[in-house]
VEXDREN-2710 file (C-alpha; in Angstrom, 1 decimal):
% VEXDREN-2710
k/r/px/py/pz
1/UNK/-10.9/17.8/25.5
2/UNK/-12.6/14.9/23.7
3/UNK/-14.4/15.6/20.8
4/UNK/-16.7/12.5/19.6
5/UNK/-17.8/11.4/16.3
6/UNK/-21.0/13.6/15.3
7/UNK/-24.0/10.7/15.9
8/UNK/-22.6/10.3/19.6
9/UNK/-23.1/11.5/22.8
10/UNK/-20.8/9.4/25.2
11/UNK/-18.2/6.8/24.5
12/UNK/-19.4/3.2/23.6
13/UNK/-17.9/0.4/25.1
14/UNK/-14.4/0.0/23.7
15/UNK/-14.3/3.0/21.8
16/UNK/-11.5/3.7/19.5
17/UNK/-9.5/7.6/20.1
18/UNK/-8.1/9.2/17.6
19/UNK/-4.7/10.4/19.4
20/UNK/-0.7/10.1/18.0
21/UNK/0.3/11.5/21.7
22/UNK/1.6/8.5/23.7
23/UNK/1.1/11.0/26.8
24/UNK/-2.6/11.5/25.9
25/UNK/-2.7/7.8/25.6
26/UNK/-1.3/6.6/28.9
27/UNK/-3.6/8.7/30.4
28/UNK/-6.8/8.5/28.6
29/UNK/-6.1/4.8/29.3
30/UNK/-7.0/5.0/33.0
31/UNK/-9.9/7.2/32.6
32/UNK/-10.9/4.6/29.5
33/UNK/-9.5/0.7/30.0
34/UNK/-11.5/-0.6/27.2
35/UNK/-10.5/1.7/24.9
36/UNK/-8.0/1.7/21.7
37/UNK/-6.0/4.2/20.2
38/UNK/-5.4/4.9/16.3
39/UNK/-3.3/7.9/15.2
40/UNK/-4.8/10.8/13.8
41/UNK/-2.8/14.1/12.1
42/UNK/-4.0/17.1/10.6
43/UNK/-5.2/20.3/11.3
44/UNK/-8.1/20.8/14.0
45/UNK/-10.8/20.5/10.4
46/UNK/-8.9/17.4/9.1
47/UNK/-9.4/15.6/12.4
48/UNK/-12.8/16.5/12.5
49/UNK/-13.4/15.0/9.0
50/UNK/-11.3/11.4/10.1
51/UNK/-13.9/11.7/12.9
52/UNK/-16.6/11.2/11.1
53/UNK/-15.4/9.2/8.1
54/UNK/-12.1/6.9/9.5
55/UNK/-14.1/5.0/12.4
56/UNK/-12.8/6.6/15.2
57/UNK/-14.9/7.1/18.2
58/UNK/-13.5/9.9/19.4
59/UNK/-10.1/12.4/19.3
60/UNK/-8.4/14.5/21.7
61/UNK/-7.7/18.3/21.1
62/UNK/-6.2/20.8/23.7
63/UNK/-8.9/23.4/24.2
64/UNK/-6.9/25.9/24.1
65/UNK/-6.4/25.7/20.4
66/UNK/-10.1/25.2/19.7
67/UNK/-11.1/28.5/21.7
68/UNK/-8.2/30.5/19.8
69/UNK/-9.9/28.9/17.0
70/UNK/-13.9/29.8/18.0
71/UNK/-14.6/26.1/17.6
72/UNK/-15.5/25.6/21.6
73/UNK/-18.9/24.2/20.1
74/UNK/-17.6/20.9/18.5
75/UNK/-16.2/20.5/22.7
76/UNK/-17.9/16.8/23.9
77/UNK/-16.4/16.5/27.4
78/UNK/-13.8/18.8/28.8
79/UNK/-11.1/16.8/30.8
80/UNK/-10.0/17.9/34.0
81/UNK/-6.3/18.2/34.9
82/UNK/-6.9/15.8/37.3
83/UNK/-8.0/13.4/34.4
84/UNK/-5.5/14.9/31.7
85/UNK/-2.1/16.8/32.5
86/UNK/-1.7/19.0/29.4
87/UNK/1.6/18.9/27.3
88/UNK/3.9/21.6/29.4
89/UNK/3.1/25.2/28.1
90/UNK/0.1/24.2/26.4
91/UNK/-2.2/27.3/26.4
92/UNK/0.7/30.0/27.1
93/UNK/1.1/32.3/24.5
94/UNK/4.7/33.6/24.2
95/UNK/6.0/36.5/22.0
96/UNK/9.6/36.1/20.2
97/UNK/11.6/38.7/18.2
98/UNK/15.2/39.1/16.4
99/UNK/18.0/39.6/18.8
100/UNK/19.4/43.0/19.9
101/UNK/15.6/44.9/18.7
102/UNK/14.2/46.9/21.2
103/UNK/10.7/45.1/23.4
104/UNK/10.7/47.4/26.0
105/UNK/6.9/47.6/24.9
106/UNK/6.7/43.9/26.3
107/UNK/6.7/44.3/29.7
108/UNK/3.2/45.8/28.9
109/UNK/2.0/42.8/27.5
110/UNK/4.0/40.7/30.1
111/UNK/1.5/38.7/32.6
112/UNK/3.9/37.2/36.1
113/UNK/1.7/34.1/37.0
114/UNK/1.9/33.1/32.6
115/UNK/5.5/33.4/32.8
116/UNK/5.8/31.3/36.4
117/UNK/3.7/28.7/35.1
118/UNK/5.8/28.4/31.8
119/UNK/8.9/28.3/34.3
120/UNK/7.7/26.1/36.3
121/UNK/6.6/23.8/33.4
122/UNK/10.0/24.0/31.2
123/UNK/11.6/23.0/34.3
124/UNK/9.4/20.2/35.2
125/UNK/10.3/18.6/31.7
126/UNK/14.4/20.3/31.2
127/UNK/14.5/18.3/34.1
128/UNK/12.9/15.0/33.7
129/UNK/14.9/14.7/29.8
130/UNK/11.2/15.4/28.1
131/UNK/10.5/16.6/24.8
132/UNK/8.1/17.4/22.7
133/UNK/7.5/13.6/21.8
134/UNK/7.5/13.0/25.4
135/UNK/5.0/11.3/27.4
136/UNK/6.1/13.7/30.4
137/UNK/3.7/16.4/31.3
138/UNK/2.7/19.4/34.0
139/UNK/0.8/21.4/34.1
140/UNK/1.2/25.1/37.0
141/UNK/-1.6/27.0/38.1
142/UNK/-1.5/30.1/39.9
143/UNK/-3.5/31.5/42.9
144/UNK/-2.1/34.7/44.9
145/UNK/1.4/34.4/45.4
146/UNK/1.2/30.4/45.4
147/UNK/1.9/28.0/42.3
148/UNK/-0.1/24.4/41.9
149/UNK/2.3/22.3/40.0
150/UNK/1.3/19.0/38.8
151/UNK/3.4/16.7/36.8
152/UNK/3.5/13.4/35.1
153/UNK/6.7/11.3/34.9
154/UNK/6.8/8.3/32.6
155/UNK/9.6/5.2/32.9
156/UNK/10.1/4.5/29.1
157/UNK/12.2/1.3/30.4
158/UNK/9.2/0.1/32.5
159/UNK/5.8/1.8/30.6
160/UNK/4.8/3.0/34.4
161/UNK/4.2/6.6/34.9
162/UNK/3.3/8.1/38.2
163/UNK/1.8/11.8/39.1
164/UNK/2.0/14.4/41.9
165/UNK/1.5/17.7/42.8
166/UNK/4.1/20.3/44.6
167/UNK/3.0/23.5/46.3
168/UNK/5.8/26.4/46.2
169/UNK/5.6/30.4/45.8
170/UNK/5.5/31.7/42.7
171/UNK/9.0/33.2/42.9
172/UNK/10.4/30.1/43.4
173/UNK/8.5/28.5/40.3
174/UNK/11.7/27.6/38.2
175/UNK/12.7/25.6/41.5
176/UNK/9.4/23.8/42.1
177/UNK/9.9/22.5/38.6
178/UNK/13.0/21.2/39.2
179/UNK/11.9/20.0/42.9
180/UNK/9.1/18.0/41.6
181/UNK/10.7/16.4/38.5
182/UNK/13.6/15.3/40.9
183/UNK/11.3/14.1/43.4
184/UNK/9.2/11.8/41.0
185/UNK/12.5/10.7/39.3
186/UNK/13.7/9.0/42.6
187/UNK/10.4/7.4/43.3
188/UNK/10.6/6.2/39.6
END
């Protein structure tokens, strides 16, 4: 989502974004082509504050933290996936525990189409050598028994990144990660 500075309502011409993610960037860049980037850190409050008292124009915040948070208020402009392929995983909530203790209580808890995005996701970028300083992204949504897989591929060597979107079933979500990441890797 953007956020913008408090005494706006849209961008103005050649805006500056607070952002540090170079995948956010590359991205916001085509929606945006006069725009500039400045990094920004901190916590959701921080970033708010540099908003409104660094210069910046605007920043970019995944929604997902800001409705964990209650702060869906301070949202300007939500941004498609179309527009912005989120980080992989972003949104999924996951539970970890200690080794050999008992989670039989999990499988309660456990949601199928969550755990086929993630798979599908984790593949996408296991595949394509991402990170979590990587520009890469995808992003899997889930309908019935069939998974909507979208990824982002960036060339480091060359700046270029290209996107596309794989349909598969959602048992073979793992695989349509690894399908797609292969697939965009070839086409560079």
């Amino acid at each position: 989502v953007l956020l913008y500075r408090p005494d706006l309502d849209n961008l103005p011409e050649h805006p500056l974004i607070g952002t540090s993610s170079r995948r956010r960037m590359i991205q916001m860049e085509k929606l945006v082509p006069d725009c500039s980037f400045r990094g920004i850190r901190g916590n959701v409050q921080t970033r708010m504050k540099k908003l409104e008292t660094e210069g910046y124009d605007a920043t970019l915040l995944a929604a997902a933290g800001l409705k964990r948070l209650g702060m869906e208020h301070v949202i300007s402009r939500y941004l498609s996936v179309d527009e912005m392929i989120p980080a992989a995983g972003q949104g999924i909530l996951a539970v970890q525990g200690r080794k050999g203790d008992n989670y039989g209580w999990a499988a309660r808890i456990d949601i199928p189409e969550s755990r086929a995005a993630a798979q599908a996701e984790r593949q996408f970028i296991r595949v394509t050598g991402g990170d979590c300083t990587s520009p890469c992204a995808a992003h899997a949504q889930v309908r019935g028994n069939e998974l909507k897989l979208t990824g982002l591929y960036y060339r480091e060597e060359t700046g270029e990144y290209t996107t596309d979107i794989l349909y598969a079933q959602i048992s073979e979500a793992q695989k349509a990660g690894e399908t797609l990441a292969l697939r965009m890797m070839k086409r560079g």
